[in-house]
N, C-alpha and C positions, 0 to 999 in steps of 0.2 A: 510616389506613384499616385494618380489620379483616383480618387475613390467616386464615383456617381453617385447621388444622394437618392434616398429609396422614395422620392415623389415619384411619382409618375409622370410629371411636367418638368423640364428641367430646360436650361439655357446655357450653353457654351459658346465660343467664340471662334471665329475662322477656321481654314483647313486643316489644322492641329486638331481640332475635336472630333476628324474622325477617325486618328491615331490612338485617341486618349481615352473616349471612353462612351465612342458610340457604338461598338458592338454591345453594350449590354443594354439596347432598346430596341423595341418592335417599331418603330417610326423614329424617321429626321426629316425635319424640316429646314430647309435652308433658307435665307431670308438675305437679299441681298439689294433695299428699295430705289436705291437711287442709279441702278445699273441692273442687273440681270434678270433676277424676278420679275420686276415691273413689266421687262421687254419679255419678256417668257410668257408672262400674263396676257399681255397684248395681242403675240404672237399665238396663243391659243383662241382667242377671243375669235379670231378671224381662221382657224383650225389650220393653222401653221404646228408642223410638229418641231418640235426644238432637240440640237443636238449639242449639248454641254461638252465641250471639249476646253483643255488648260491653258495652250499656246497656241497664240494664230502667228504660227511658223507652216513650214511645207508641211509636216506630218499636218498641221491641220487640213493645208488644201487637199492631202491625198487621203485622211479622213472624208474628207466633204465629196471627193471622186467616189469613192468605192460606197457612199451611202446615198446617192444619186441627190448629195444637196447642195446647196448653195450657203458660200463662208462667207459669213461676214466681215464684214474688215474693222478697223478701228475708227470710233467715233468723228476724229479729225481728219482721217482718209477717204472719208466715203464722199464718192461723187452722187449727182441727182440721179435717183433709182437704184444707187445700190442701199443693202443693208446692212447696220453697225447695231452697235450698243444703244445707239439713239432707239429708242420706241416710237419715235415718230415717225424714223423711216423705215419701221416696219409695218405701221399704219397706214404708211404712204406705200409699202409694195405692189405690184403686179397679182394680180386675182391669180397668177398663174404659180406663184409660190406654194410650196408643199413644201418645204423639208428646208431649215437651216442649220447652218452649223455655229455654233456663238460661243465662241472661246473669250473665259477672262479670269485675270489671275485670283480672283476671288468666288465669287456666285458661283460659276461653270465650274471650278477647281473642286471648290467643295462640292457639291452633288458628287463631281465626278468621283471624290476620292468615298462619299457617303457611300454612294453607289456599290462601292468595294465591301463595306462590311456589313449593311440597313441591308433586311430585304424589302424594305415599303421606303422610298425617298420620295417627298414632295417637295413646295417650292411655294413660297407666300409673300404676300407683299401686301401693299397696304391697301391696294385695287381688289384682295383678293382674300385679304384674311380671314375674315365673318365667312365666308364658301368653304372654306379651308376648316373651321373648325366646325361647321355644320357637317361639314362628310367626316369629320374622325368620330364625332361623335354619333353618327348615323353606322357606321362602320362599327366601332368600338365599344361605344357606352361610354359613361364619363367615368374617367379613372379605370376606363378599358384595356390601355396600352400604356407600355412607356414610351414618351414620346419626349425625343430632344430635339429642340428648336433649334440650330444653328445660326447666330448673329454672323454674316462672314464679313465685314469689318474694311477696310480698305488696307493699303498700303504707305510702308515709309519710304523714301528712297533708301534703297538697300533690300527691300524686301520685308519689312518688321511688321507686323500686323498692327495696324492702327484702328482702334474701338469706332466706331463710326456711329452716332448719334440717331440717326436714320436707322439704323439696322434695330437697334434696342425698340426703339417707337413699333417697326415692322414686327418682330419677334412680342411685344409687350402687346400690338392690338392681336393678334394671333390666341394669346396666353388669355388675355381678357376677353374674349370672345367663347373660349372654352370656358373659362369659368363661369360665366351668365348658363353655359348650358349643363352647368354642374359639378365639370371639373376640381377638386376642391385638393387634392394630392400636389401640391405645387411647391417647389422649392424654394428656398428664398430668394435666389436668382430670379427665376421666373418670375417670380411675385413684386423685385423691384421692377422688372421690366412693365408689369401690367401696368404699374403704379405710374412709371414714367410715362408712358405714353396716354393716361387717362390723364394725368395732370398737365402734357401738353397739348391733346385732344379739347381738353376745355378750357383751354387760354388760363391757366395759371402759372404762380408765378414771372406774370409778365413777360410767357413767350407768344402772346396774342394770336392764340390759335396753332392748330398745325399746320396748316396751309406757310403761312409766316416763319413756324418754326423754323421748317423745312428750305424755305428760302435762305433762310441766316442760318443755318448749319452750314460746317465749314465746306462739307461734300459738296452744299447746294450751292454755297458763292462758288465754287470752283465751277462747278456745273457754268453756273450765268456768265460768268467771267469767260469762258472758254464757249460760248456762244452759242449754249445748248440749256438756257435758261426753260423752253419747252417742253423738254426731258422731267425738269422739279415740276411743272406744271401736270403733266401725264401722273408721277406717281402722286400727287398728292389728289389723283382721283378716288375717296374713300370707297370703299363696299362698291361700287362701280360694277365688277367683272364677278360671273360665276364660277371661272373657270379651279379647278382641282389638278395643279398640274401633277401629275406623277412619272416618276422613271422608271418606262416599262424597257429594260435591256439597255442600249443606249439612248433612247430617245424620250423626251419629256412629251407625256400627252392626256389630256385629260380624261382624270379615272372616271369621274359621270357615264362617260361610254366605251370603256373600259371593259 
C-alpha cells in the first residue's frame, strides 16, 4: 500500500495517484506541459472556461451538448477554427468561445479523476507556475496545506504510463517556486523535481537551457515531428500567464475571480 510522506509538498505520477494517495491532501496540482495545462492556461488567459473530460468519444460530444460547450477534437483532426489540444488554436479561436470541452487521456483524466477525491484541484504549467504558487501561498501560508503535485506523464502503446521529462520540469518549477516563498516541508520527490528543473532552467549539464531542453525531449520531437512544433514553442513561455486555473464543479476557472 502507498504510504504519503508527512511533507507537505509531495510529487506523484499520472492518474493512479489519485487512486493511491491523493485523498490525504488539501490540494492537487496537475501538471501536464506539453498538452493540457499549457492549453488550459491559454484558454483561461483569454477567459475561456475549460471542461476536463477523459474520452473524446460520444459521451464526450453529449458532455459538451448538455454544458452548452464546444469539444474539441484531436490535434491532427482539427480543421482551421476548430479547437484541439493545439494551444494555438485556442489562441487562434473566435472571441465568441465561452466554454470548451478538452478531453485527454492524461491532463483531462487526472484532474478529472483528482476532481473525485481533492476538494481544491488546480492546474500548472510552466506559463503558469510562479501564479500558481503565489496564490497557494497567499491562500495557505507556506507549509499551509498539503499539497500533491501530479506529474501526468504520457502514454505507451498499450496504455502504461510513461514518466515524461516535461511534466517533472512543470511540477519541479511549481515546487521551486513555493519554496523561494518558504515552503521548506518537501519530500524528496518533490525536491528532486525542484532540482531537475533548476538544473535545466539554467542550462546545466549540457541541456542548453529549457527552451532547447524542451525541444529535444522525447514529447517535444514528437510534438515537431507531427507538425505542431508551435505547441513546444507556447509552453516553453515561462511565468508568461497569471492565470490560477482551479475546478470549480466541472469546469476549470480561474480562482483570482473566484
Amino acid at each position: 500500500m502507498h504510504q504519503p510522506p508527512p511533507a507537505a509538498l509531495h510529487v506523484e505520477w499520472g492518474p493512479a495517484a489519485a487512486r493511491t494517495s491523493a485523498a490525504a491532501y488539501d490540494v492537487a496540482v496537475v501538471v501536464d506541459v506539453l498538452s493540457f495545462t499549457t492549453t488550459l492556461s491559454v484558454a483561461l488567459d483569454r477567459g475561456i472556461e475549460v471542461l476536463p473530460y477523459r474520452w473524446a468519444d460520444q459521451s464526450a460530444a453529449d458532455f459538451a451538448a448538455q454544458h452548452e460547450a464546444v469539444l474539441a477534437v484531436g490535434r491532427s483532426r482539427a480543421q482551421p477554427g476548430q479547437v484541439s489540444l493545439s494551444p494555438l488554436t485556442v489562441r487562434a479561436a473566435e472571441p465568441e468561445l465561452a466554454r470548451v470541452v478538452l478531453p485527454s487521456p492524461n491532463g483531462a483524466t487526472t484532474a478529472h479523476l483528482l476532481g473525485e477525491v481533492v476538494g481544491c484541484v488546480l492546474a500548472a504549467c510552466l506559463r503558469n507556475a510562479e501564479a500558481v504558487a503565489a496564490w497557494l501561498t497567499q491562500q495557505h501560508g507556506a507549509d499551509g496545506a498539503r499539497v500533491l503535485v501530479v506529474a501526468a506523464g504520457e502514454r505507451w502503446p498499450g496504455g502504461r504510463l510513461r514518466p515524461a521529462v516535461e511534466d517533472l520540469w512543470g511540477a519541479g518549477a511549481l515546487i521551486a517556486g513555493l519554496h523561494r516563498r518558504g515552503w521548506v516541508s518537501v519530500s524528496v520527490d518533490a525536491a528532486v523535481a525542484a532540482d531537475a528543473y533548476d538544473s535545466v532552467h539554467r542550462g546545466h549539464g549540457g541541456h542548453g537551457g529549457l527552451e532547447q531542453a524542451l525541444r529535444g525531449c522525447t514529447s517535444g520531437r514528437e510534438l515537431t515531428a507531427m507538425g505542431f512544433g508551435g505547441d513546444v514553442d507556447v509552453a516553453c513561455e515561462v511565468a508568461t500567464s497569471a492565470v490560477v486555473p482551479t475546478l470549480a464543479g466541472v469546469a476549470f476557472r480561474d480562482a483570482r475571480y473566484s
